[in-house]
C-alpha positions as CSV (number, residue, x, y, z in Angstrom):
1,X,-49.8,-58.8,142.6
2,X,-51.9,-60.4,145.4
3,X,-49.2,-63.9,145.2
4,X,-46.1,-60.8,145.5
5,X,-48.6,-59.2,148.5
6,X,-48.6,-63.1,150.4
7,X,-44.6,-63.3,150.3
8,X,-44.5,-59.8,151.8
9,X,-47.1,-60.3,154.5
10,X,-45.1,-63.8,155.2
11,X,-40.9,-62.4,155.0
12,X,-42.7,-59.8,157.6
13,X,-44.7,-62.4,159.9
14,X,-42.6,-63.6,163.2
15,X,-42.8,-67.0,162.4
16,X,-40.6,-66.6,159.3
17,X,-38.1,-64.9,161.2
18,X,-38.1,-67.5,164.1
19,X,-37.5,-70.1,161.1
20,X,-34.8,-67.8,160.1
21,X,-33.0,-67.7,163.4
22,X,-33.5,-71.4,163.6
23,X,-31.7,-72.2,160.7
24,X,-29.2,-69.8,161.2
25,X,-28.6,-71.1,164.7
26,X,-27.9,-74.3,163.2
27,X,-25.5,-72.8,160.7
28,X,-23.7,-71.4,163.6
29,X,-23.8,-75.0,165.6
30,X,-22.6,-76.7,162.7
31,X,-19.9,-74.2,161.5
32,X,-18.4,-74.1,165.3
33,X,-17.7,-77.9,165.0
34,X,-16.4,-77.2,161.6
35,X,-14.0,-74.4,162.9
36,X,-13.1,-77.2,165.6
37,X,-11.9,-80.6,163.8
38,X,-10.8,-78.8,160.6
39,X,-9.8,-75.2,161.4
40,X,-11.0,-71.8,161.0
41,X,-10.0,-71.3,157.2
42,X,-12.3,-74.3,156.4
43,X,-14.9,-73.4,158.2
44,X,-15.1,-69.8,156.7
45,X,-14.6,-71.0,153.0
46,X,-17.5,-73.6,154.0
47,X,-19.9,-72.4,156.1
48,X,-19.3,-68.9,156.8
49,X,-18.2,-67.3,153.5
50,X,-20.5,-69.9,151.7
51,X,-23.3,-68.9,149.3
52,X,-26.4,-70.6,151.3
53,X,-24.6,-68.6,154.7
54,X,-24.9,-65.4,152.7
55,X,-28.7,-66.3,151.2
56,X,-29.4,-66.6,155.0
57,X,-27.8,-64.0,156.2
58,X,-29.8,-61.3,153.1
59,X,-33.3,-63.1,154.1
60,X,-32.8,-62.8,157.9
61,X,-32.4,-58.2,156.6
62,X,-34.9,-58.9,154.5
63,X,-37.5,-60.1,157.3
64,X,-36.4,-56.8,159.5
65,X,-36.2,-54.7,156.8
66,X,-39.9,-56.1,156.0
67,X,-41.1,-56.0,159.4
68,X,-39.8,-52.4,160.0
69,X,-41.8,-51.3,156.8
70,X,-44.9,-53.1,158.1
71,X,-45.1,-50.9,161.2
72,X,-45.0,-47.5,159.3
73,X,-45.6,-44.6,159.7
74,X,-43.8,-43.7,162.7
75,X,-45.9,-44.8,166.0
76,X,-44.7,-44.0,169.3
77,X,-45.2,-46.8,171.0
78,X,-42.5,-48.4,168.6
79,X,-39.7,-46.2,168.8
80,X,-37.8,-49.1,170.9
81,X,-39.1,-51.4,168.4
82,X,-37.0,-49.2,165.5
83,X,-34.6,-48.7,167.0
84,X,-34.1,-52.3,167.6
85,X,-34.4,-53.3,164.2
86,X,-32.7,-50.4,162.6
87,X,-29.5,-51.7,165.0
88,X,-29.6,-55.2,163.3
89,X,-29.9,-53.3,160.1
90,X,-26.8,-51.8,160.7
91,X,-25.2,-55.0,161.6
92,X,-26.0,-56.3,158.6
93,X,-25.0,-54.0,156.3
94,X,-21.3,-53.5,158.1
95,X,-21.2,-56.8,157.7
96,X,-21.7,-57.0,154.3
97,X,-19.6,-53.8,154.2
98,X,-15.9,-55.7,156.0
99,X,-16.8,-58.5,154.0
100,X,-16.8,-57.2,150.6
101,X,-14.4,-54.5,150.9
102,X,-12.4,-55.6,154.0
103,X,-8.8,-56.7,154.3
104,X,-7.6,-59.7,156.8
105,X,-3.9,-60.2,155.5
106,X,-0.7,-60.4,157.7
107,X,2.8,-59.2,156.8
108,X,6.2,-60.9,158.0
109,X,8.6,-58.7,159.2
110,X,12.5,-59.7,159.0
111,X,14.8,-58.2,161.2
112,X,16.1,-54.7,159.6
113,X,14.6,-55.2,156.1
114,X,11.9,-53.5,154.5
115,X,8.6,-55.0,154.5
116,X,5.9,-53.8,151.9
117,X,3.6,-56.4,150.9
118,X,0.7,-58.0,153.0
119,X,-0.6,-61.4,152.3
120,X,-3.8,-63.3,152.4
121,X,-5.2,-66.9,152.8
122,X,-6.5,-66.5,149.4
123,X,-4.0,-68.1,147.1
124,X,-3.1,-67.4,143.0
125,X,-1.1,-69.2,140.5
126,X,1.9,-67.2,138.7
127,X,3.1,-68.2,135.8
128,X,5.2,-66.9,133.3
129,X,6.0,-69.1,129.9
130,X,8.2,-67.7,126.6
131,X,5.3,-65.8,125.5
132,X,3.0,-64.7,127.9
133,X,3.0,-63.8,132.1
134,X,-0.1,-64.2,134.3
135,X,-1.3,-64.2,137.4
136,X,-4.7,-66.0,137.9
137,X,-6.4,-65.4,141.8
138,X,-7.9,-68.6,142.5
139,X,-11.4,-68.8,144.4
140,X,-11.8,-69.4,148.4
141,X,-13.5,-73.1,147.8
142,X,-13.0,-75.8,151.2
143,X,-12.8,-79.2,148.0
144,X,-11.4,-80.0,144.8
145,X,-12.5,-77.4,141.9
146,X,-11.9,-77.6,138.7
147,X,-10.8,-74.5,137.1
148,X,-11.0,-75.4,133.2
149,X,-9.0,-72.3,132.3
150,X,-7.1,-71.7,129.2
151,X,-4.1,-69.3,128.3
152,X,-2.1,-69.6,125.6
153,X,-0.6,-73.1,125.5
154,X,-1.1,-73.4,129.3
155,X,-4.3,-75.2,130.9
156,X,-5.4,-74.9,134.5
157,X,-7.2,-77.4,135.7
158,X,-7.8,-78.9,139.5
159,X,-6.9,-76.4,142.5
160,X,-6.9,-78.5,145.5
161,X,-7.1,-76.3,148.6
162,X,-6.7,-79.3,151.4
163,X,-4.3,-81.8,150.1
164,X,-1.9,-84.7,151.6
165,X,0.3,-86.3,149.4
166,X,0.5,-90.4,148.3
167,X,4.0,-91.5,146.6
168,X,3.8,-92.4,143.4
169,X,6.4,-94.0,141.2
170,X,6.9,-92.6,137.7
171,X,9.4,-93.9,134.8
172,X,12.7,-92.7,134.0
173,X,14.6,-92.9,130.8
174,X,18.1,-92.2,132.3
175,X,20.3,-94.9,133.8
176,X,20.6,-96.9,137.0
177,X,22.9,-94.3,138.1
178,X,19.7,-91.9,139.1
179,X,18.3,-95.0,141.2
180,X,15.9,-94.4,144.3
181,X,15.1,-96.6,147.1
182,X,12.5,-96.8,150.4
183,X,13.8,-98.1,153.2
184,X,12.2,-99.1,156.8
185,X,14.2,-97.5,159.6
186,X,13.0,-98.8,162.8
187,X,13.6,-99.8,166.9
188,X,11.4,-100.4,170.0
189,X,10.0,-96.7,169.7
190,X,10.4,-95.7,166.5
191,X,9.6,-96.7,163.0
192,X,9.7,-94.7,159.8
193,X,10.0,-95.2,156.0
194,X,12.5,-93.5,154.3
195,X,12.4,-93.2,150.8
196,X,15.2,-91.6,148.7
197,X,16.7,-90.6,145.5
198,X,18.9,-89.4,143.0
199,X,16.8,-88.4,140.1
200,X,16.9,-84.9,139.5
201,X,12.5,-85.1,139.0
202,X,12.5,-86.8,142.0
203,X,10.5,-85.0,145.0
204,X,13.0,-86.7,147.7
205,X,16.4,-85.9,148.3
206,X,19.8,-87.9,149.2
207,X,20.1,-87.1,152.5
208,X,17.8,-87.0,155.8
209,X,19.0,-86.2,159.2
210,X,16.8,-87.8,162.5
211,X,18.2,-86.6,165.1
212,X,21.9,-87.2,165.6
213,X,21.5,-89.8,163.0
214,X,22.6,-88.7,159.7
215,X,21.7,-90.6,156.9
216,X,23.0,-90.4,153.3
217,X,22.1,-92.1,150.1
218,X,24.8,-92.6,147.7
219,X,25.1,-94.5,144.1
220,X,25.1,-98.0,144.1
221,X,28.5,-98.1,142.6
222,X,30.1,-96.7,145.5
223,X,29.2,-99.7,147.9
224,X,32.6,-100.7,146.0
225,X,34.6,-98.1,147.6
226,X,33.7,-99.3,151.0
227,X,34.0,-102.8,150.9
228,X,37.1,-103.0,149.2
229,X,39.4,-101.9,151.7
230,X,39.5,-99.5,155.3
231,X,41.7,-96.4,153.8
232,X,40.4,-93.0,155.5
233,X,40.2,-91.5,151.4
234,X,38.2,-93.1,148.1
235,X,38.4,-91.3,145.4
236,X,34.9,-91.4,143.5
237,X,35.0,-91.4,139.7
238,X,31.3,-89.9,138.8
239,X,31.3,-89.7,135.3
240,X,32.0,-93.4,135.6
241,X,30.5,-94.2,138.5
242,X,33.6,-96.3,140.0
243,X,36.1,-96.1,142.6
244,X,39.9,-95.8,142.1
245,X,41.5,-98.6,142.9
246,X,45.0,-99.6,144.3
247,X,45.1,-95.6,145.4
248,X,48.2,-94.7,147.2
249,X,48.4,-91.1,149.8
250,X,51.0,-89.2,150.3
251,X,49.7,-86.6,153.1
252,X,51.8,-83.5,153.6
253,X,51.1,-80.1,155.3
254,X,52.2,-76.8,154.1
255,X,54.2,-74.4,156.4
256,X,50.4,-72.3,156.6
257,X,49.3,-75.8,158.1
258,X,47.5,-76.3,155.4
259,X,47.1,-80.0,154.0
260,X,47.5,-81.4,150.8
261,X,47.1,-85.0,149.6
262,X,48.7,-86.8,146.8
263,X,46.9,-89.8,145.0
264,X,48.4,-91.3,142.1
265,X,48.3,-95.2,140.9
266,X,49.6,-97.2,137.9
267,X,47.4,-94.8,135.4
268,X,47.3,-91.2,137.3
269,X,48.3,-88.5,139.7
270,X,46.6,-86.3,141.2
271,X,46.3,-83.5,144.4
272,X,43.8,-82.5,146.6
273,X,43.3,-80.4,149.4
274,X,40.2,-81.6,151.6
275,X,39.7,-78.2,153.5
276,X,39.5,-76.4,150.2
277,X,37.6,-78.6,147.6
278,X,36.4,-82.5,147.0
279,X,38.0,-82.1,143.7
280,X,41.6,-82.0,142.3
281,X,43.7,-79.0,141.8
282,X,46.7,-77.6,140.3
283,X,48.9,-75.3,140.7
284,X,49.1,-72.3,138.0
285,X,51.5,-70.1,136.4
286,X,51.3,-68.0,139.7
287,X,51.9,-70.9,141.8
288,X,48.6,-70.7,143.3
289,X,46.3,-73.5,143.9
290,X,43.2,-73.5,141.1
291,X,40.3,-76.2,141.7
292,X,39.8,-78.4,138.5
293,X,36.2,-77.8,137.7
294,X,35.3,-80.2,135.4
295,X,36.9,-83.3,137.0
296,X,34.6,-86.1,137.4
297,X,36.7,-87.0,140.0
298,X,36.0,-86.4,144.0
299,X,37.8,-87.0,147.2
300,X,35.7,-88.8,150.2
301,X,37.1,-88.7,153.6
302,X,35.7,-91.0,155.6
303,X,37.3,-89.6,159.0
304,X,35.1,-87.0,159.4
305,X,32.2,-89.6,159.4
306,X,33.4,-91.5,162.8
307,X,32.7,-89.3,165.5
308,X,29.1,-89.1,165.0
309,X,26.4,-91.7,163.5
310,X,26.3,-91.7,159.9
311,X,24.4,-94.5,157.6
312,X,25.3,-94.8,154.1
313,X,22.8,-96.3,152.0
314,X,23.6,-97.7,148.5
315,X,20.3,-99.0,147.4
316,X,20.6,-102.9,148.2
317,X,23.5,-102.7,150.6
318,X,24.6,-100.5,153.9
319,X,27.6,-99.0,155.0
320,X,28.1,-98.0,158.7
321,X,30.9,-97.3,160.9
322,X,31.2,-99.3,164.0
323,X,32.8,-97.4,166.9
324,X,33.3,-100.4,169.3
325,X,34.8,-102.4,166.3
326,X,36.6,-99.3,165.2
327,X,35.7,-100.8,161.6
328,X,33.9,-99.3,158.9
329,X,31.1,-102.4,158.2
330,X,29.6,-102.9,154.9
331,X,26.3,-105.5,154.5
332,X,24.0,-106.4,151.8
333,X,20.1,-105.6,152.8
334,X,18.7,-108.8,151.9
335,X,17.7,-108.9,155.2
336,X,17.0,-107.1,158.5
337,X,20.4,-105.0,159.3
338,X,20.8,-103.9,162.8
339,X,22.8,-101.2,163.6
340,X,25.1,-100.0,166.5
341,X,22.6,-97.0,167.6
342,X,19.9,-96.7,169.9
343,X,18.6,-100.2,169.1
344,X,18.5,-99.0,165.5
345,X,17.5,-101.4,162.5
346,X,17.0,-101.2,158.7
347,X,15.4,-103.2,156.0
348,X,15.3,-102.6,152.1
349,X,11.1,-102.0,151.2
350,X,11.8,-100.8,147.5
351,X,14.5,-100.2,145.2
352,X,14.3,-98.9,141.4
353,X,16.8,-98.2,138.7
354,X,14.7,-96.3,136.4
355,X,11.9,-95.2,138.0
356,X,11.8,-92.5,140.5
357,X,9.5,-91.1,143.2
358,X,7.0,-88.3,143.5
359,X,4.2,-87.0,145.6
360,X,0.8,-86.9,144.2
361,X,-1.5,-84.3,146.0
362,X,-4.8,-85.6,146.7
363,X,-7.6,-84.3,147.7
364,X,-8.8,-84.3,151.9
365,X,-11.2,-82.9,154.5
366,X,-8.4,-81.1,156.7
367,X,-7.8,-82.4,160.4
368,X,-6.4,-80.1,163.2
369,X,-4.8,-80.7,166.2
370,X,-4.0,-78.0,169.0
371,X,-4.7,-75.2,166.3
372,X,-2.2,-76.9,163.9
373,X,-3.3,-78.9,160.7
374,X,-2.7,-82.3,161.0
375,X,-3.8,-83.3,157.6
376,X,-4.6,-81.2,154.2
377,X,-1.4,-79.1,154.7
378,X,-0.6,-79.0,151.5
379,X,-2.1,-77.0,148.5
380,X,-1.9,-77.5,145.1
381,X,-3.1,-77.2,141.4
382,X,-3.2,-79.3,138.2
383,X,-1.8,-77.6,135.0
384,X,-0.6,-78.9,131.8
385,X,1.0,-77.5,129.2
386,X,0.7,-78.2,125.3
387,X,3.7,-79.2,124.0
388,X,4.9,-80.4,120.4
389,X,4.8,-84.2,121.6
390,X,1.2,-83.8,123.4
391,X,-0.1,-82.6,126.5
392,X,2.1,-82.5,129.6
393,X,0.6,-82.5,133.4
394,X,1.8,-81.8,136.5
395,X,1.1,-80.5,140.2
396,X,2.1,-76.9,141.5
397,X,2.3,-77.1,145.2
398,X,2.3,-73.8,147.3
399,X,5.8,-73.0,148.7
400,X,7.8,-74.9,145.7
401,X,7.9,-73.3,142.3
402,X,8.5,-75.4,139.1
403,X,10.8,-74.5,136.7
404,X,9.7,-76.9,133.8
405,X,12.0,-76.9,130.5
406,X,9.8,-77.6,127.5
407,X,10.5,-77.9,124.0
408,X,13.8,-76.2,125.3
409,X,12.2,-73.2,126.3
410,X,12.0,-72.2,130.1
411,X,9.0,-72.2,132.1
412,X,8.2,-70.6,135.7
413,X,5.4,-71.9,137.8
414,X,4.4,-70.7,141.7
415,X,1.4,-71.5,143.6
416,X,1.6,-68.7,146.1
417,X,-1.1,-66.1,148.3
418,X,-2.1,-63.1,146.7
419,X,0.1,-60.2,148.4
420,X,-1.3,-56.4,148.3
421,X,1.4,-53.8,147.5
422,X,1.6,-50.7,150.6
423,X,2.2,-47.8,149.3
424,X,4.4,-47.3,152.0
425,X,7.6,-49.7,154.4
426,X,8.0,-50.9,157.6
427,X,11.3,-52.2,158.8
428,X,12.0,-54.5,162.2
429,X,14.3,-52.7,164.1
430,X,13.8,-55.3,167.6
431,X,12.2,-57.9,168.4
432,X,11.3,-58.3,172.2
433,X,9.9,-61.4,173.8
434,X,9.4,-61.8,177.3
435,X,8.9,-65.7,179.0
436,X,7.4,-67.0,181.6
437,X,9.9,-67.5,185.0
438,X,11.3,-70.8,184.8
439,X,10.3,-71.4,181.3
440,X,10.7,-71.0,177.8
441,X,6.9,-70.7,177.0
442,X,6.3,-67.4,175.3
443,X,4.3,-64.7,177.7
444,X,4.3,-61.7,175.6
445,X,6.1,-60.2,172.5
446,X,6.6,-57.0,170.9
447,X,7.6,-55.1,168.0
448,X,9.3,-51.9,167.3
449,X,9.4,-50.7,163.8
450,X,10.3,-48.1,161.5
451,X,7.4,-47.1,158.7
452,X,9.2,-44.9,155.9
453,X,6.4,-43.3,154.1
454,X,8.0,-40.0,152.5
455,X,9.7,-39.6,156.0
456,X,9.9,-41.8,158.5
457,X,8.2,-42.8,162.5
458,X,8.6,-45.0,164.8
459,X,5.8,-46.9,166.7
460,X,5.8,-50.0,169.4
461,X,3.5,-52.6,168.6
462,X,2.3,-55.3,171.1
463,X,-0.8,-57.0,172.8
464,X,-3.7,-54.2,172.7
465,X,-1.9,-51.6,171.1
466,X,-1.6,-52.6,167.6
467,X,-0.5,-49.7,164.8
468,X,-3.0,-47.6,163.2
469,X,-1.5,-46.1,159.9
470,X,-3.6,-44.7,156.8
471,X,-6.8,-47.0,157.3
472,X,-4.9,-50.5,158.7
473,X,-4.6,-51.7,161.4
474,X,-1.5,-53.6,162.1
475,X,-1.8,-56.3,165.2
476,X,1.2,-58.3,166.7
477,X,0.0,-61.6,166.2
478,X,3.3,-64.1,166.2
479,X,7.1,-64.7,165.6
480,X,9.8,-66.9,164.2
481,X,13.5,-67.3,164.1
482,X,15.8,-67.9,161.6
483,X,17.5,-71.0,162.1
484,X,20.5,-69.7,160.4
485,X,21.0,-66.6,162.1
486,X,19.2,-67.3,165.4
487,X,17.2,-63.6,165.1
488,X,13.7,-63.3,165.5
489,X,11.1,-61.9,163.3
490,X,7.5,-60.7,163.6
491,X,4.2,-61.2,161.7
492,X,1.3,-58.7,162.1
493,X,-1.8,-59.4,161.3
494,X,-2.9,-56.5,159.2
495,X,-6.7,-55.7,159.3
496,X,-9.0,-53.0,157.5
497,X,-12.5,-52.9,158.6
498,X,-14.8,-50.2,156.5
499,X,-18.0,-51.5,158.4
500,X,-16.7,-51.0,161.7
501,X,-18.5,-48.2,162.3
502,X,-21.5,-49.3,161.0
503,X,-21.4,-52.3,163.2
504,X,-20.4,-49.9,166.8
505,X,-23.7,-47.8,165.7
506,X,-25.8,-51.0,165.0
507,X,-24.3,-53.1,168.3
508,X,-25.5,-49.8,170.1
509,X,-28.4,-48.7,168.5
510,X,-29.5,-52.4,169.2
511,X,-28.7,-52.2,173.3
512,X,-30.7,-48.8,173.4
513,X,-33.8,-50.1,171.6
514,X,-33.7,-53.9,173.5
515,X,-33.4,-51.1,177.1
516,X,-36.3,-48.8,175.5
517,X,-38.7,-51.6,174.5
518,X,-38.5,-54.6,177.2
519,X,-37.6,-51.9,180.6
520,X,-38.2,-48.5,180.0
521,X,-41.5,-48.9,178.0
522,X,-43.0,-51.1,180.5
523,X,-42.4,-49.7,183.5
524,X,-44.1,-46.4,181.7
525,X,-47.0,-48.6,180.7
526,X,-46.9,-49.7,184.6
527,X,-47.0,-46.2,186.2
528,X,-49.7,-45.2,183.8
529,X,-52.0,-47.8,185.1
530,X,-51.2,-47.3,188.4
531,X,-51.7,-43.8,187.7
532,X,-55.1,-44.9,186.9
């Protein structure tokens, strides 16, 4: 009782609380750096949100709470001093308050479609298997955590909230067909490796545009096609990966303008019609024109690839054509190849028939840069699945969902952010952005939008007039465009605060008590001595 008595008499005493302070000024120091190199996420799920910050925070109550109790009962000489502490009280527990029960989400709002689910930093893994469908919140952690969770025959292992990803090269069973390749692309301002590839578990693609360069990367045995002769059409057998030789055209154009090309040689015939289909058709019973499905063959014209720069790469050789020339050049990349753009050269790194390419998260510290990460963009997590041959592992990355087949069975996987359901919608119905003069740089935007809830209203949101509507609080907070359609859309930032309150009354319960004690009560102390 006496030991209990000492920690009392000490969580009450001013020097524990200027220890407190210290430490929590440090805190502060250290999580403002934080929030500066590696963002404002990271620093909350590491400093701010963190379980020592939080230990802190409930002793530095605890030593006002103490020191309030200590100066009971009521004197009058200490009502500044109460009112004082009960302010920081009140801080504290609104605090506690927003943090526990608060909501920081966003929703994005596309033009003239219904919105009705908000979305938070905090990410969860859905899943959904033959058998069974879960969805598993994962915790707000700043490194590498292993989850060791099991359901059913799934396993979830690693989530890795800050990620970058390291190519890795994994073995294939299938053919040289599905063969992938890095190459070096590079001039006096520019260098970049390029890695591509035609297995369908691959995490690269065929094609890349930089720029007005457009590059595309094709099977090996079509390098055959384009060294073989200068004919505007190949036809590309792909269930045999060869080209048709000794093809002749007959071109002709229907009376709609439309235009229709024979190909035929000592073994076949067959039509196409470029603007309609890369495959053959025929002509049915109702003399209409019907695409031929399942033919393995495919027409390439290579006219429509000479007005701008396009690079054809097929593995170990290059295809390119040369405006000044006015040849299509073909060249074998066992060396540097230089080609007729900007200075433009190319060299072969790394070329595989049956192994293909993947990105491997790994774990990272995140980096920003002007409020943009840098590094640790990507987030992921490390399941594996029991199957009747073993265990099989893999990465779910946020933003692309796997859809695995095992044991012939589908499986869906999607690392995505938790999203609340409204119980009510809110539709776009104009963006408005206004620029600077002579600029393009944003100066203000705004929202107007429909909420349907029963009925419906309309409101106007912009900069310091956000929407209040049943307990949120919906801020404008930034925009995008769709590329495709050129329109632009809004995100708000969505915000409920139950402490609010609680922290207004403490913030001015805390002004009126610092006024009271260190002004008002002296200068009464002053005119009572000078009184006497």
């Amino acid at each position: 009782m006496e030991f209990i008595k000492k920690i009392e008499k000490f969580i009450g005493e001013v020097k524990f609380a200027v220890i407190i302070i210290l430490i929590f000024a440090a805190y502060l120091t250290y999580g403002t750096f934080q929030e500066s190199y590696h963002g404002a996420e990271y620093a909350g799920r590491h400093v701010y949100k963190s379980i020592p910050f939080m230990l802190l925070q409930f002793l530095m109550f605890l030593s006002i709470f103490t020191a309030t109790l200590f100066r009971m009962p009521f004197k009058k000489r200490l009502y500044g001093f109460y009112t004082l502490h009960l302010g920081l009280l009140l801080l504290f527990i609104g605090s506690f308050v927003s943090y526990y029960a608060g909501i920081d989400s966003s929703i994005t709002l596309e033009p003239n479609t219904p919105a009705q689910y908000v979305v938070s930093q905090e990410d969860e893994l859905f899943f959904k298997t033959p058998l069974i469908e879960e969805t598993i919140p994962l915790p707000a952690v700043y490194k590498a955590t292993d989850i060791n969770q099991t359901i059913g025959n799934i396993k979830i292992q690693t989530y890795l909230p800050y990620a970058d990803e390291t190519l890795e090269w994994k073995d294939s069973i299938k053919t040289s067909r599905y063969h992938s390749s890095t190459y070096q692309l590079f001039n006096d301002m520019l260098s970049e490796e390029l890695t591509f590839s035609l297995h369908d578990k691959a995490d690269f693609e065929s094609s890349k545009s930089l720029g007005p360069l457009n590059i595309h990367y094709l099977p090996v045995g079509f390098a055959k096609c384009f060294k073989a002769n200068q004919a505007d059409h190949l036809i590309w057998d792909s269930l045999n990966q060869v080209c048709l030789e000794n093809i002749s055209f007959e071109e002709k154009t229907t009376p709609t303008g439309l235009k229709i090309l024979r190909a035929k040689n000592s073994e076949q015939e067959e039509i196409f019609v470029p603007k309609l289909s890369p495959l053959p058709v025929y002509i049915d019973q109702d003399q209409k024109l019907k695409v031929k499905e399942i033919s393995p063959l495919r027409l390439f014209s290579r006219n429509m690839f000479k007005d701008k720069p396009h690079l054809f790469l097929f593995g170990r050789s290059v295809s390119y054509f040369d405006q000044s020339d006015e040849l299509w050049m073909t060249k074998e990349l066992n060396q540097i190849i230089e080609l007729p753009w900007m200075g433009f050269q190319v060299k072969l790194l790394t070329h595989h028939d049956k192994k293909y390419p993947i990105l491997k998260p790994i774990p990272v510290t995140p980096i920003q840069d002007t409020n943009e990460l840098i590094k640790g963009k990507q987030r992921a997590i490390k399941v594996s699945v029991q199957t009747k041959a073993g265990e099989k592992e893999f990465f779910v990355k946020r933003g692309t969902p796997l859809k695995p087949v095992i044991d012939g069975k589908e499986y869906y996987f999607s690392l995505r952010n938790q999203a609340h359901k409204l119980p009510y919608q809110i539709t776009l119905d104009r963006f408005k952005m206004n620029v600077d003069p002579g600029t393009n740089k944003p100066a203000s935007y705004e929202s107007f939008v429909t909420v349907f809830d029963g009925g419906s209203s309309k409101h106007h949101i912009f900069m310091n007039n956000p929407l209040k509507y049943e307990g949120l609080t919906f801020y404008q907070s930034s925009y995008f465009q769709d590329p495709k359609t050129g329109q632009y859309g809004s995100i708000l930032t969505v915000n409920y605060d139950p402490g609010r309150w609680l922290k207004y009354l403490g913030s001015l319960l805390l002004v009126l008590g610092s006024f009271y004690h260190f002004v008002l009560r002296r200068k009464i102390i002053s005119l009572r001595k000078a009184s006497l």
